[in-house]
C-alpha positions in Angstrom: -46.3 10.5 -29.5 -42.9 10.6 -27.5 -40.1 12.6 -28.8 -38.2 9.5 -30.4 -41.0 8.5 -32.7 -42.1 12.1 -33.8 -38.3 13.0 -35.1 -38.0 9.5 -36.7 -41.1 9.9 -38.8 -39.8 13.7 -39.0 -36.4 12.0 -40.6 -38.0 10.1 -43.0 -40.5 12.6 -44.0 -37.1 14.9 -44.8 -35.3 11.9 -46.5 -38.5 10.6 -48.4 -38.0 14.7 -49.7 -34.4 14.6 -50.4 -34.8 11.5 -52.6 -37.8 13.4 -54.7 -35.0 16.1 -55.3 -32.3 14.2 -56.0 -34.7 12.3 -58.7 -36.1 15.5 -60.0 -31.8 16.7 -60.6 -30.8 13.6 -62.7 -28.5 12.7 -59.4 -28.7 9.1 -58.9 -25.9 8.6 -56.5 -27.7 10.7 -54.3 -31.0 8.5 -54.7 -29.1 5.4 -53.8 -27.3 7.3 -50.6 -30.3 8.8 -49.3 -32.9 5.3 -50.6 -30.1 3.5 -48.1 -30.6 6.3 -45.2 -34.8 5.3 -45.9 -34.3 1.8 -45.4 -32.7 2.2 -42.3 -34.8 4.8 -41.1 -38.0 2.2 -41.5 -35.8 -0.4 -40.1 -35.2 1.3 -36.9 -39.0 2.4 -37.1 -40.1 -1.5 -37.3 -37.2 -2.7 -34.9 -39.6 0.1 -32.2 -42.5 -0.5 -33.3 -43.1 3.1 -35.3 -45.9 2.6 -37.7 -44.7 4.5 -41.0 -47.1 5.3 -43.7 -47.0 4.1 -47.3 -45.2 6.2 -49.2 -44.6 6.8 -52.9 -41.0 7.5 -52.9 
């Protein structure tokens, strides 16, 4: 795995996290920003060909 793919799925491990804690402190502005950061993480991921696994964010 090349460095590009290992900190992407490193970035969306940390986001998929952030968006658990947001949820879990009642802040849902901070669900939406970082659920936007996701989507373009796994857009970038798909636009390189990154498989990402399912998640249950």
């Amino acid at each position: 795995m090349d460095a590009f793919t290992t900190g992407l799925l490193q970035r969306i491990k940390a986001t998929e996290s952030d968006i658990t804690r947001a949820r879990d402190e009642g802040d849902d502005f901070l669900v939406e920003v970082e659920q936007a950061e996701l989507d373009d993480l796994h857009r970038l991921a798909a636009e390189h060909g990154v498989e990402v696994g399912v998640t249950s964010v």
